[in-house]
PyMOL Python script that loads the backbone (N, CA, C, O; Angstrom):
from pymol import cmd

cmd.read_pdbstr("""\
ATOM      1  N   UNK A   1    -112.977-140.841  71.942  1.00  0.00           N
ATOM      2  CA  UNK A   1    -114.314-140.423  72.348  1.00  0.00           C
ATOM      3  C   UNK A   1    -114.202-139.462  73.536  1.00  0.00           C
ATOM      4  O   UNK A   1    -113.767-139.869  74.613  1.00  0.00           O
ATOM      5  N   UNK A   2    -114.614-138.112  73.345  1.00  0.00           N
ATOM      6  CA  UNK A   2    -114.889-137.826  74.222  1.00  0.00           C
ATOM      7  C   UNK A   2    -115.504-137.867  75.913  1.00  0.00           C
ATOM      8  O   UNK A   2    -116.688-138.190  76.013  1.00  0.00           O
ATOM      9  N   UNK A   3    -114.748-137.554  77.216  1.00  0.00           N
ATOM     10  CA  UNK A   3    -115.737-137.783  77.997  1.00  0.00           C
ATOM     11  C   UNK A   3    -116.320-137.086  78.300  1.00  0.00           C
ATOM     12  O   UNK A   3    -115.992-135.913  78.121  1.00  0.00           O
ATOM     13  N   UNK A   4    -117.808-137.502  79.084  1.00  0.00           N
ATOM     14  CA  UNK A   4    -118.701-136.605  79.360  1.00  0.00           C
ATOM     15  C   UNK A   4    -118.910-135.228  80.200  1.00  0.00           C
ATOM     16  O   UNK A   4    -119.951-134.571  80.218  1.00  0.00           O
ATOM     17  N   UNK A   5    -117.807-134.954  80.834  1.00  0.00           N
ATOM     18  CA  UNK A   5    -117.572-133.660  81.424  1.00  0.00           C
ATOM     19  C   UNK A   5    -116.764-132.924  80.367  1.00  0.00           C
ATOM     20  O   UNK A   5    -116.831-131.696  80.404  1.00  0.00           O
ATOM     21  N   UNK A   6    -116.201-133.346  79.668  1.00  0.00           N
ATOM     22  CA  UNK A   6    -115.432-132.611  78.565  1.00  0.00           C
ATOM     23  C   UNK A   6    -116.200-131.792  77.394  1.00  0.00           C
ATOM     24  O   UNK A   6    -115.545-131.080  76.633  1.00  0.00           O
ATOM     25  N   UNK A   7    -117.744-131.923  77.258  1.00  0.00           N
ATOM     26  CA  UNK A   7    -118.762-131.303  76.554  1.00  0.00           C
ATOM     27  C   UNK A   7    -119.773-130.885  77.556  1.00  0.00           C
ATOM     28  O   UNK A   7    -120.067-131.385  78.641  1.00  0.00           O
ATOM     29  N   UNK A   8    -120.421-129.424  76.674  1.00  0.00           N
ATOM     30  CA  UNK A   8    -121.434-128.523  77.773  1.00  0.00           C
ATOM     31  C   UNK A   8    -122.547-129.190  76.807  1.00  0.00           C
ATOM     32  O   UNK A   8    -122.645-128.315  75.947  1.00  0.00           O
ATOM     33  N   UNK A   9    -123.066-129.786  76.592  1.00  0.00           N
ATOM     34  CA  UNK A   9    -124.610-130.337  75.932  1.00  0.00           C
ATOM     35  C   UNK A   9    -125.408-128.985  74.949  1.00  0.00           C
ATOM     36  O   UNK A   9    -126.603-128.761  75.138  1.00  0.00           O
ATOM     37  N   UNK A  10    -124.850-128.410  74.234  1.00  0.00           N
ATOM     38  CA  UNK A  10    -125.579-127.570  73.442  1.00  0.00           C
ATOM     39  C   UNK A  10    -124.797-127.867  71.955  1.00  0.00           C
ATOM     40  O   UNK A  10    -123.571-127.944  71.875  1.00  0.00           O
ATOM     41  N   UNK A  11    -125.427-127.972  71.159  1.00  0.00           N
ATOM     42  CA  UNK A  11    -125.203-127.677  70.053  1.00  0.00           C
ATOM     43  C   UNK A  11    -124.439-126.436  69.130  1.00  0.00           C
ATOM     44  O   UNK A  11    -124.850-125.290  69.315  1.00  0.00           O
ATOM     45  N   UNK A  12    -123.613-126.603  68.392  1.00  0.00           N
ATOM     46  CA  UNK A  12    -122.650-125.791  67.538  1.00  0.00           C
ATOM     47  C   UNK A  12    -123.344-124.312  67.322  1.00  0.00           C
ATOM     48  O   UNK A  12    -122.595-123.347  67.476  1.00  0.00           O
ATOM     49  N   UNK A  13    -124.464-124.109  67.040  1.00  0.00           N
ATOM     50  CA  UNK A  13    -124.987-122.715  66.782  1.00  0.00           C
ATOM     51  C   UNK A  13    -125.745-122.475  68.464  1.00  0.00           C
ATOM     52  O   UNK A  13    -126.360-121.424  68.644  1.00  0.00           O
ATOM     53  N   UNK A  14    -125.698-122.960  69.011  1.00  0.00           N
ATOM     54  CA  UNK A  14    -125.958-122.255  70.244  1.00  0.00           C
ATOM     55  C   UNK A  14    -124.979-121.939  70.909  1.00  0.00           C
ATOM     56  O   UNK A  14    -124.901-120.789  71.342  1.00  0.00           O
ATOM     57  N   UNK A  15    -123.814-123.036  71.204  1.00  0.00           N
ATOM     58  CA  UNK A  15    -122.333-122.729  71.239  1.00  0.00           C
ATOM     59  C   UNK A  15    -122.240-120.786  70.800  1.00  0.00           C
ATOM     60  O   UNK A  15    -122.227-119.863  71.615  1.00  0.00           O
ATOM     61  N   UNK A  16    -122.201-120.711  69.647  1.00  0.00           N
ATOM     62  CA  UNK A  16    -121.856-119.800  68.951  1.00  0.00           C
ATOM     63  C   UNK A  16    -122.110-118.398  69.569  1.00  0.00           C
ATOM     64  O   UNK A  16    -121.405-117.395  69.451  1.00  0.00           O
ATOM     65  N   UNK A  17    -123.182-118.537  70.201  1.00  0.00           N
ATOM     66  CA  UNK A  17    -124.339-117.360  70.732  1.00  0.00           C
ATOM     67  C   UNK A  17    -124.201-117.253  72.857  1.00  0.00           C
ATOM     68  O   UNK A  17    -124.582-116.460  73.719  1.00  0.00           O
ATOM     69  N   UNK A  18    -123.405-118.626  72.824  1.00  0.00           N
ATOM     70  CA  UNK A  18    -123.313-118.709  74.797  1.00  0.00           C
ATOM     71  C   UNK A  18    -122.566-117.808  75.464  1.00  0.00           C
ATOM     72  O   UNK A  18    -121.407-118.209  75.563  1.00  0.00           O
ATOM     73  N   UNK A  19    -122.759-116.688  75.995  1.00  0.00           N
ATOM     74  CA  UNK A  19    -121.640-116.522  76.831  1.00  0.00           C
ATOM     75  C   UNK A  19    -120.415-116.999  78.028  1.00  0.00           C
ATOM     76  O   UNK A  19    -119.494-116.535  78.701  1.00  0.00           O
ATOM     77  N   UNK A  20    -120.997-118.005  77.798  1.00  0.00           N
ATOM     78  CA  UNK A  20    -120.220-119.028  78.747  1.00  0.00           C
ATOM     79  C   UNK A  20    -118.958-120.512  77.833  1.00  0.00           C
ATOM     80  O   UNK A  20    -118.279-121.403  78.345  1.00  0.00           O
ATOM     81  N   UNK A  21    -119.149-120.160  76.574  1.00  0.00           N
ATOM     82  CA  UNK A  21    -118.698-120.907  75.953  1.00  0.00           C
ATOM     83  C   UNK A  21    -117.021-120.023  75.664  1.00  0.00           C
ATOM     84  O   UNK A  21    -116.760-119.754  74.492  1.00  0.00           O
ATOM     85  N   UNK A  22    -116.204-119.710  76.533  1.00  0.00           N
ATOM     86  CA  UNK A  22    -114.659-119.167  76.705  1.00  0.00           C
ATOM     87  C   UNK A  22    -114.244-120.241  77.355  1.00  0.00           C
ATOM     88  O   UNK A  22    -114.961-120.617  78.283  1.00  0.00           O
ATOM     89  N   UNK A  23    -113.024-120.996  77.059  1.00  0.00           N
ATOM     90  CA  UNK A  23    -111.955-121.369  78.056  1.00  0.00           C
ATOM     91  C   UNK A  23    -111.513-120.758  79.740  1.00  0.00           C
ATOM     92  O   UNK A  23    -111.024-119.773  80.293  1.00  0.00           O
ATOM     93  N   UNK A  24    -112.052-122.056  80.027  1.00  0.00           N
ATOM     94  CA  UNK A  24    -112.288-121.477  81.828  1.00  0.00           C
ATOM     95  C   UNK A  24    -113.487-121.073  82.604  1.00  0.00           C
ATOM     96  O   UNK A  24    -113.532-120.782  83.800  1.00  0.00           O
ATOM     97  N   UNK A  25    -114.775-121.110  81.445  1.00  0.00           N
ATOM     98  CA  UNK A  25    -115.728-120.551  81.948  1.00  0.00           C
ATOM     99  C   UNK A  25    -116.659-122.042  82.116  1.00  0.00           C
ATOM    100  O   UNK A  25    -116.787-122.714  81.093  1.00  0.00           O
ATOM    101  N   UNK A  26    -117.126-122.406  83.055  1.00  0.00           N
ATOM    102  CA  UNK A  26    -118.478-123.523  83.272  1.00  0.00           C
ATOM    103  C   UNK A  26    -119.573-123.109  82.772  1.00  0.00           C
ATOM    104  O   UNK A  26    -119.746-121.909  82.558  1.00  0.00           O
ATOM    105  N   UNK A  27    -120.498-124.031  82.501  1.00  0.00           N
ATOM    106  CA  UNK A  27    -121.652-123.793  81.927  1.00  0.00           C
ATOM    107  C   UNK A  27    -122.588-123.773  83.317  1.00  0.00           C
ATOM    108  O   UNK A  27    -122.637-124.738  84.079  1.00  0.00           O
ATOM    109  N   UNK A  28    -123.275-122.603  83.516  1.00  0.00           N
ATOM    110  CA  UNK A  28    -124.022-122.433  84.971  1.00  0.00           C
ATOM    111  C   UNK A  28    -125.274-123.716  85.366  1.00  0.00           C
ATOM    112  O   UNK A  28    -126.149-124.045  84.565  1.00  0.00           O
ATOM    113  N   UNK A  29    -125.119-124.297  86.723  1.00  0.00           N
ATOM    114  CA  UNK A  29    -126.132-125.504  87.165  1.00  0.00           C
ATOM    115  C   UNK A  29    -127.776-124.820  86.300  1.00  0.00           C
ATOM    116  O   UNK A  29    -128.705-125.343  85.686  1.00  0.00           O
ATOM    117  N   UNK A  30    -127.462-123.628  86.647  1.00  0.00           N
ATOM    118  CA  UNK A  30    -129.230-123.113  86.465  1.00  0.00           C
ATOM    119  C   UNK A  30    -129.068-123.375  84.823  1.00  0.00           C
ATOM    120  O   UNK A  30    -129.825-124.346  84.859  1.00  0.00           O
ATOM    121  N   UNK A  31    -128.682-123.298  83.353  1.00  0.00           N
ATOM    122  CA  UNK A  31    -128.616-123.564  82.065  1.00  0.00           C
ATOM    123  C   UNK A  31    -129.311-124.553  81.922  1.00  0.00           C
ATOM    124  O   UNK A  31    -129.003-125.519  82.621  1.00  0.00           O
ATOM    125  N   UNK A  32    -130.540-124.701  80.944  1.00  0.00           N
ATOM    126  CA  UNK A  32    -131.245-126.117  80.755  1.00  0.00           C
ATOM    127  C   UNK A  32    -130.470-126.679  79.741  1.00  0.00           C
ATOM    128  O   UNK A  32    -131.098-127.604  79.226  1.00  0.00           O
ATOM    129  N   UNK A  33    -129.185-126.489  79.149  1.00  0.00           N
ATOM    130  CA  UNK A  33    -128.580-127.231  78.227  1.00  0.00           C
ATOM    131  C   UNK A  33    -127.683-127.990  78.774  1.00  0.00           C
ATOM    132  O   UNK A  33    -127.279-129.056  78.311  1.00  0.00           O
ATOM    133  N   UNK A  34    -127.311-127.433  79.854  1.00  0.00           N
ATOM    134  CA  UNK A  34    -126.606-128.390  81.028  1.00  0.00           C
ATOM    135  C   UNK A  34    -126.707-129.297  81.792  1.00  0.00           C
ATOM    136  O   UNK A  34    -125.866-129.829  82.516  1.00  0.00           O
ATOM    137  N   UNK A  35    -128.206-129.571  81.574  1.00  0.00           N
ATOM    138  CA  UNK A  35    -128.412-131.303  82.367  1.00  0.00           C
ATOM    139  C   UNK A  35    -127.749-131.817  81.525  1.00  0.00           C
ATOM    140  O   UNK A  35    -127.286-131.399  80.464  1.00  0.00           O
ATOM    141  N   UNK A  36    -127.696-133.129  82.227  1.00  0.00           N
ATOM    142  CA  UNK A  36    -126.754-134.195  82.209  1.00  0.00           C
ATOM    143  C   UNK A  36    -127.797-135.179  81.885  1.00  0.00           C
ATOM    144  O   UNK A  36    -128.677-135.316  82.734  1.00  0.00           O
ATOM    145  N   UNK A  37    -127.875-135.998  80.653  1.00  0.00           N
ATOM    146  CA  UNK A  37    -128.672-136.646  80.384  1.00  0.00           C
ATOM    147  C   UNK A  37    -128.298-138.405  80.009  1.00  0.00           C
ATOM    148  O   UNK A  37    -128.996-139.192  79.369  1.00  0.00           O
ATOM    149  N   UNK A  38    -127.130-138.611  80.578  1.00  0.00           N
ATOM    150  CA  UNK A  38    -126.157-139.678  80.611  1.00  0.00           C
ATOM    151  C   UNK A  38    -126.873-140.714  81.473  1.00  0.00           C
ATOM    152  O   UNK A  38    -127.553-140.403  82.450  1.00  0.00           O
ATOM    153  N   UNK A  39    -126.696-141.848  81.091  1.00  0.00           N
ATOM    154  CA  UNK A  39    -126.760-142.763  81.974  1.00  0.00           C
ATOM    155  C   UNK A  39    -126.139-143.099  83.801  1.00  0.00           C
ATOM    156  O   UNK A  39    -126.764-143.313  84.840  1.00  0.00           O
ATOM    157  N   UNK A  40    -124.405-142.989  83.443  1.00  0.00           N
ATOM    158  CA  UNK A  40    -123.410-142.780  84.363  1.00  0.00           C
ATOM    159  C   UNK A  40    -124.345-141.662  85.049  1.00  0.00           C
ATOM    160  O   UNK A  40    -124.617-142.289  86.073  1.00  0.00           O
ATOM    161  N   UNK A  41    -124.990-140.495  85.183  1.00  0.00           N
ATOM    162  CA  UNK A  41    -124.924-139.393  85.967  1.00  0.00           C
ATOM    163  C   UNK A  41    -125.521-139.595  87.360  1.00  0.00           C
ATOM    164  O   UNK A  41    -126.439-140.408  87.247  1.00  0.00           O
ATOM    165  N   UNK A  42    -125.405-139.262  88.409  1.00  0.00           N
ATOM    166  CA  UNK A  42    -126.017-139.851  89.452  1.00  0.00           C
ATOM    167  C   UNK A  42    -125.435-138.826  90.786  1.00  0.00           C
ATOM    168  O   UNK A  42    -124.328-138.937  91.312  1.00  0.00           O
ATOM    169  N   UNK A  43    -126.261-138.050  91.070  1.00  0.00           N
ATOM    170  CA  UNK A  43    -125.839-136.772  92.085  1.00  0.00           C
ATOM    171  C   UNK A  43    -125.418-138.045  93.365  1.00  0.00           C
ATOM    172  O   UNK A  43    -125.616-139.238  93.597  1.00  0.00           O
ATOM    173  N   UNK A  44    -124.811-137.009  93.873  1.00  0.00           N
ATOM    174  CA  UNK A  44    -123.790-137.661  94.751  1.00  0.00           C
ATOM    175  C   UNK A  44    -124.085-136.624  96.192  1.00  0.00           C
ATOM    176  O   UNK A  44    -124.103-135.403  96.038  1.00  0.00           O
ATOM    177  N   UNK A  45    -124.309-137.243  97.571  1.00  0.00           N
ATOM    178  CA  UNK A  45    -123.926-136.231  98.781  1.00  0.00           C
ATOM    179  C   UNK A  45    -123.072-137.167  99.666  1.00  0.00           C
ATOM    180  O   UNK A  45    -123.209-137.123 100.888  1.00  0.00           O
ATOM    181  N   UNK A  46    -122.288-137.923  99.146  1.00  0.00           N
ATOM    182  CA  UNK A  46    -121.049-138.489  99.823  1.00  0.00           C
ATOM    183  C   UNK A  46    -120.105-137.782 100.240  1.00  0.00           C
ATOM    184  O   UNK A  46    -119.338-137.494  99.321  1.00  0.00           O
ATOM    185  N   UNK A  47    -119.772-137.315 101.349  1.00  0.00           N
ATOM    186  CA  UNK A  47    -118.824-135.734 101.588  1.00  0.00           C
ATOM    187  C   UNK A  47    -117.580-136.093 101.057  1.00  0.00           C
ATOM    188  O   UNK A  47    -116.738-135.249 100.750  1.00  0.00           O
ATOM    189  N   UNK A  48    -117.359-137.747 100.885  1.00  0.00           N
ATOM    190  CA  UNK A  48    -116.028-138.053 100.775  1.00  0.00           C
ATOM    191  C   UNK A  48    -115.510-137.654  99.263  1.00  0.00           C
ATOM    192  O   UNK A  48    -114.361-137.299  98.997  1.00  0.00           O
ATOM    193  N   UNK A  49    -116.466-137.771  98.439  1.00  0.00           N
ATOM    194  CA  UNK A  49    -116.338-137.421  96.921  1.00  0.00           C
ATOM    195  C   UNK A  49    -116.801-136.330  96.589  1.00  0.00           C
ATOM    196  O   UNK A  49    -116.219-135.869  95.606  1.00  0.00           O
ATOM    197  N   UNK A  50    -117.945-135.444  97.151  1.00  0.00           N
ATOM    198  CA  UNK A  50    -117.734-134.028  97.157  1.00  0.00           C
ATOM    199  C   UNK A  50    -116.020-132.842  97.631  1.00  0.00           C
ATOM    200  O   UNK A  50    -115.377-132.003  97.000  1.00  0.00           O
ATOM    201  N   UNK A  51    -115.931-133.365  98.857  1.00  0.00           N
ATOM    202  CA  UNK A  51    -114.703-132.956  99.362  1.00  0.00           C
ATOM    203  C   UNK A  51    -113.415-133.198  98.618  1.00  0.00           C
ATOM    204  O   UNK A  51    -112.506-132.367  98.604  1.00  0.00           O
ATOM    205  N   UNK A  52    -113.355-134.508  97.921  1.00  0.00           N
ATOM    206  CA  UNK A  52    -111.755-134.906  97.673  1.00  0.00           C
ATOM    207  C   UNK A  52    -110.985-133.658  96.760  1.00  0.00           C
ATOM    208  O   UNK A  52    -111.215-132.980  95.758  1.00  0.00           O
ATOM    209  N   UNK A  53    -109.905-133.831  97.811  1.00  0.00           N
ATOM    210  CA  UNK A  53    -109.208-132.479  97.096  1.00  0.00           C
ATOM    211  C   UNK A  53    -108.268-132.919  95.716  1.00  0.00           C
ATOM    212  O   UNK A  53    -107.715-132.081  95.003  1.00  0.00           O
ATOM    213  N   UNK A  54    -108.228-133.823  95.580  1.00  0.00           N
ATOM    214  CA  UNK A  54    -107.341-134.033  94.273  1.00  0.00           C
ATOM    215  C   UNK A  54    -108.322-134.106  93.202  1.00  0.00           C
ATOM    216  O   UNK A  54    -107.807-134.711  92.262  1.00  0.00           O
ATOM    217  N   UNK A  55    -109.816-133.660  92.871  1.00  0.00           N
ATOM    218  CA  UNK A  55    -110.184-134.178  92.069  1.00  0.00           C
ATOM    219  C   UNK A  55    -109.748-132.680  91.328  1.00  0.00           C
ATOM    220  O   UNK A  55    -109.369-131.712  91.986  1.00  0.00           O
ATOM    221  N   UNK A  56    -109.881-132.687  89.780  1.00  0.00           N
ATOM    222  CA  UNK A  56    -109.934-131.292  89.430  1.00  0.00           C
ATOM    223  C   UNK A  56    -110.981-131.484  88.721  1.00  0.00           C
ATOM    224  O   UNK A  56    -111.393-132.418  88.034  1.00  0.00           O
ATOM    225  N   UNK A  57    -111.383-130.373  89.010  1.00  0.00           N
ATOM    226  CA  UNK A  57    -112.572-130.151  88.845  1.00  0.00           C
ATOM    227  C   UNK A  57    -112.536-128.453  87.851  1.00  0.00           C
ATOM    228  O   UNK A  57    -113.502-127.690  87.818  1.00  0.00           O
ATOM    229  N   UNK A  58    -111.591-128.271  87.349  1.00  0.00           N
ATOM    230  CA  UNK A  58    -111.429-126.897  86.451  1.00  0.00           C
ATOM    231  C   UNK A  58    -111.981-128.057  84.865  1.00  0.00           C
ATOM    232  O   UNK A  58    -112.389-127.720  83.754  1.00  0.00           O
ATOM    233  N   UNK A  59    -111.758-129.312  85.416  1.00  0.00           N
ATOM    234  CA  UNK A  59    -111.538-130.033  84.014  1.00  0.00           C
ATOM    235  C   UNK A  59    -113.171-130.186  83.019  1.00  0.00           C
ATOM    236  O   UNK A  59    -113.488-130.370  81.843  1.00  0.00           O
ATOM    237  N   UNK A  60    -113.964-129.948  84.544  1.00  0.00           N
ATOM    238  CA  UNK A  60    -115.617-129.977  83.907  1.00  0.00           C
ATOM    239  C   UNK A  60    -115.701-128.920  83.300  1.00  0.00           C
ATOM    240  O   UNK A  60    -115.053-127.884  83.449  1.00  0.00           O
ATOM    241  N   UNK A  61    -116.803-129.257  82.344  1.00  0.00           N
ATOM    242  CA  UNK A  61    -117.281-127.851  81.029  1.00  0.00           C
ATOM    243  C   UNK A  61    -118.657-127.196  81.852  1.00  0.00           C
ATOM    244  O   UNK A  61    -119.128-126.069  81.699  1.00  0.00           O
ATOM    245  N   UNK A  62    -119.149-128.319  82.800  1.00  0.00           N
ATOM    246  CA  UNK A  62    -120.403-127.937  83.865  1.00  0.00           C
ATOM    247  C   UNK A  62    -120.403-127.838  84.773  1.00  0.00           C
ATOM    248  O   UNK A  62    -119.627-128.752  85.049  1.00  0.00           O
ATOM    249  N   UNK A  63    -120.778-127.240  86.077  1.00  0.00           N
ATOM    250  CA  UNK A  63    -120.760-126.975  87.327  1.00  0.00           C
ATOM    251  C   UNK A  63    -121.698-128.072  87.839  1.00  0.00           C
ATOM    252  O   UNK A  63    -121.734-128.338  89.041  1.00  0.00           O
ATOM    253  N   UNK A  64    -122.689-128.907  86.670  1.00  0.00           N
ATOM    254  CA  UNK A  64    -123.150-129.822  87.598  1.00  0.00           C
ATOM    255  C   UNK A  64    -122.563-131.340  88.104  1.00  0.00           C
ATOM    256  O   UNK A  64    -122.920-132.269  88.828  1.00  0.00           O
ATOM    257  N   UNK A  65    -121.385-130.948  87.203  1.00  0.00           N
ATOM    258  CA  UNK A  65    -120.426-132.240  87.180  1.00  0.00           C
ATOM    259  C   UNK A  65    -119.468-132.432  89.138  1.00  0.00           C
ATOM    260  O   UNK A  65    -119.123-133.379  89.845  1.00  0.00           O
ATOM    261  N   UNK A  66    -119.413-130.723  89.250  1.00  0.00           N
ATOM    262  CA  UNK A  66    -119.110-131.041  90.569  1.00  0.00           C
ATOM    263  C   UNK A  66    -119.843-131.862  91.792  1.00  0.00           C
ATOM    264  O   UNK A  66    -119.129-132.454  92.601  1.00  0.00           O
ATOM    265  N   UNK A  67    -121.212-131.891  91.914  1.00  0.00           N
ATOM    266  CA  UNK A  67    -121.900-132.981  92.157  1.00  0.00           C
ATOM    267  C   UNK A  67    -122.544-134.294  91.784  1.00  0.00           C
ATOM    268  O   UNK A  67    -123.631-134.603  92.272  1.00  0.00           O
ATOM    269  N   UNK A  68    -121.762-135.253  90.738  1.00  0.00           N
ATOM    270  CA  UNK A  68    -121.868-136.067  89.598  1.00  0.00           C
ATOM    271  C   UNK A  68    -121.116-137.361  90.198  1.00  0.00           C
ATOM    272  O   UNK A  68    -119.979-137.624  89.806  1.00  0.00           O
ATOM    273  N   UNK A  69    -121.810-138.213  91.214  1.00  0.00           N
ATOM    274  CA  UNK A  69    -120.707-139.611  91.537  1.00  0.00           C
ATOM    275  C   UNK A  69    -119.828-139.695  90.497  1.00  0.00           C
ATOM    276  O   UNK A  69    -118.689-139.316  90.771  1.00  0.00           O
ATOM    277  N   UNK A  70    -120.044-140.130  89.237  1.00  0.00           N
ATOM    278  CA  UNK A  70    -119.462-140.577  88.463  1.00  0.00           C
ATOM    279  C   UNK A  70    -118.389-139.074  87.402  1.00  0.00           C
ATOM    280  O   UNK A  70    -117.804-139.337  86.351  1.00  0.00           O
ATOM    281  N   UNK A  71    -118.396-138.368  87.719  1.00  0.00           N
ATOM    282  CA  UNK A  71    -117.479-137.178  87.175  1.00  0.00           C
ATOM    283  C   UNK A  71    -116.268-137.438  88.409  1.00  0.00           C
ATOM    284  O   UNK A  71    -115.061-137.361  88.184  1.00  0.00           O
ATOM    285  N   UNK A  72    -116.849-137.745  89.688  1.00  0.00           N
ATOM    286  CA  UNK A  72    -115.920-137.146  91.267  1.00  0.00           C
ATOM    287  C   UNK A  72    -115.446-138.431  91.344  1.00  0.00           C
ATOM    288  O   UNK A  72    -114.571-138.607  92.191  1.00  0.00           O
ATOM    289  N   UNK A  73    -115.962-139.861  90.352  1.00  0.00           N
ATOM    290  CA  UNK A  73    -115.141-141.177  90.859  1.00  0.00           C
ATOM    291  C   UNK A  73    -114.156-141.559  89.366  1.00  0.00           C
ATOM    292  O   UNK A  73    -113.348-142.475  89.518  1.00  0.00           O
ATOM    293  N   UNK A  74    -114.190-141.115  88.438  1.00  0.00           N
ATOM    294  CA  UNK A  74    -113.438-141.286  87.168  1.00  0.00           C
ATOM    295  C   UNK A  74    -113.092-140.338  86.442  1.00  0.00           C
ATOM    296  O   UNK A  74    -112.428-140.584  85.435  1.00  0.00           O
ATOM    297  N   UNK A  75    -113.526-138.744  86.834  1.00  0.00           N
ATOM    298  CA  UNK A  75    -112.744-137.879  86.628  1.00  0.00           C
ATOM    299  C   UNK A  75    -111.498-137.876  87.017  1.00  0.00           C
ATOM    300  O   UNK A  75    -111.042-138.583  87.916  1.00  0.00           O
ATOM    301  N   UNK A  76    -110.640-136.743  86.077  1.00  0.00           N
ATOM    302  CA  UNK A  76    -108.827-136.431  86.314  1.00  0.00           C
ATOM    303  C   UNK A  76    -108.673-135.709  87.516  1.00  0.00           C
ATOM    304  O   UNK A  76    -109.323-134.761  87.957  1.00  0.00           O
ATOM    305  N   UNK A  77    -107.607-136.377  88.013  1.00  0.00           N
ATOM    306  CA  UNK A  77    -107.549-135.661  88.818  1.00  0.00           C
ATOM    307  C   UNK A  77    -106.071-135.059  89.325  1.00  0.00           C
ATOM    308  O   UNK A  77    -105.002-135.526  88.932  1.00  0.00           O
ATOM    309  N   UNK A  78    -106.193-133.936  90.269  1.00  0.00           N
ATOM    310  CA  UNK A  78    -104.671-133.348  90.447  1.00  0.00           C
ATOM    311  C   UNK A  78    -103.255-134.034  90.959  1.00  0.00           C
ATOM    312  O   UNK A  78    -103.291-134.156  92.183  1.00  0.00           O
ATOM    313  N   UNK A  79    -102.192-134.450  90.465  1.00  0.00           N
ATOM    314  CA  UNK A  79    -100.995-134.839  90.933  1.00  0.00           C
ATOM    315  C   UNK A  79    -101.312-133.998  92.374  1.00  0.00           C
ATOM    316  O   UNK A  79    -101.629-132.830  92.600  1.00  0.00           O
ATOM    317  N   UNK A  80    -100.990-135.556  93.506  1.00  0.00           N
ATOM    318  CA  UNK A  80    -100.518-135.030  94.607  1.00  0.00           C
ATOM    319  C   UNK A  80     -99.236-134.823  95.044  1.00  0.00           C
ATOM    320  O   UNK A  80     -98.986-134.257  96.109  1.00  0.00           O
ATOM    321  N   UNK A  81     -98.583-135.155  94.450  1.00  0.00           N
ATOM    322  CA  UNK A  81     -96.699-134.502  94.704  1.00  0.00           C
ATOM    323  C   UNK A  81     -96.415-135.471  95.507  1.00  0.00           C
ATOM    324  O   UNK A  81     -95.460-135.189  96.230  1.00  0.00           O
ATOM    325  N   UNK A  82     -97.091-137.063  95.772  1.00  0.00           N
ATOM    326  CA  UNK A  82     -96.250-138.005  96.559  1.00  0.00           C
ATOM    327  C   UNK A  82     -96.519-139.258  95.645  1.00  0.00           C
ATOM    328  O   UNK A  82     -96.000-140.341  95.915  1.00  0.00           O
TER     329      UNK A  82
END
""", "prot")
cmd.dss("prot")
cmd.show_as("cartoon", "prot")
cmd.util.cbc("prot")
cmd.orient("prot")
């Protein structure tokens, strides 16, 4: 099963037509296909989980995932080399 940062919330023929739908590209906060309509979702201004530098965050398909408690507490995150 997919997780939920791993899909941008639009459908296959809109997909088709997004310019934002390339490898590497986020789906922009302002996109109404990009809310987050999950249960888990829950904006976050904890600096400690905004800030953490190991999270990666290239791994979201949305930019709103970077402010997402639950993307910044069970998202992947970067090998710290210790």
């Amino acid at each position: 099963m997919a997780k939920c940062w791993e899909s941008r919330g639009c459908d296959d023929e809109m997909m088709a037509d997004c310019p934002h739908n390339e490898p590497g590209h986020q789906c922009p906060a302002k996109c109404a296909f990009s809310t987050c309509d999950r249960t888990t979702h829950k904006l976050t201004t904890d600096p400690a989980l905004i800030f953490e530098p190991w999270i990666d965050r290239t791994a979201a398909m949305k930019e709103n995932c970077a402010f997402c408690e639950f993307f910044l507490s069970h998202g992947p995150h970067i090998p710290s080399g210790g």
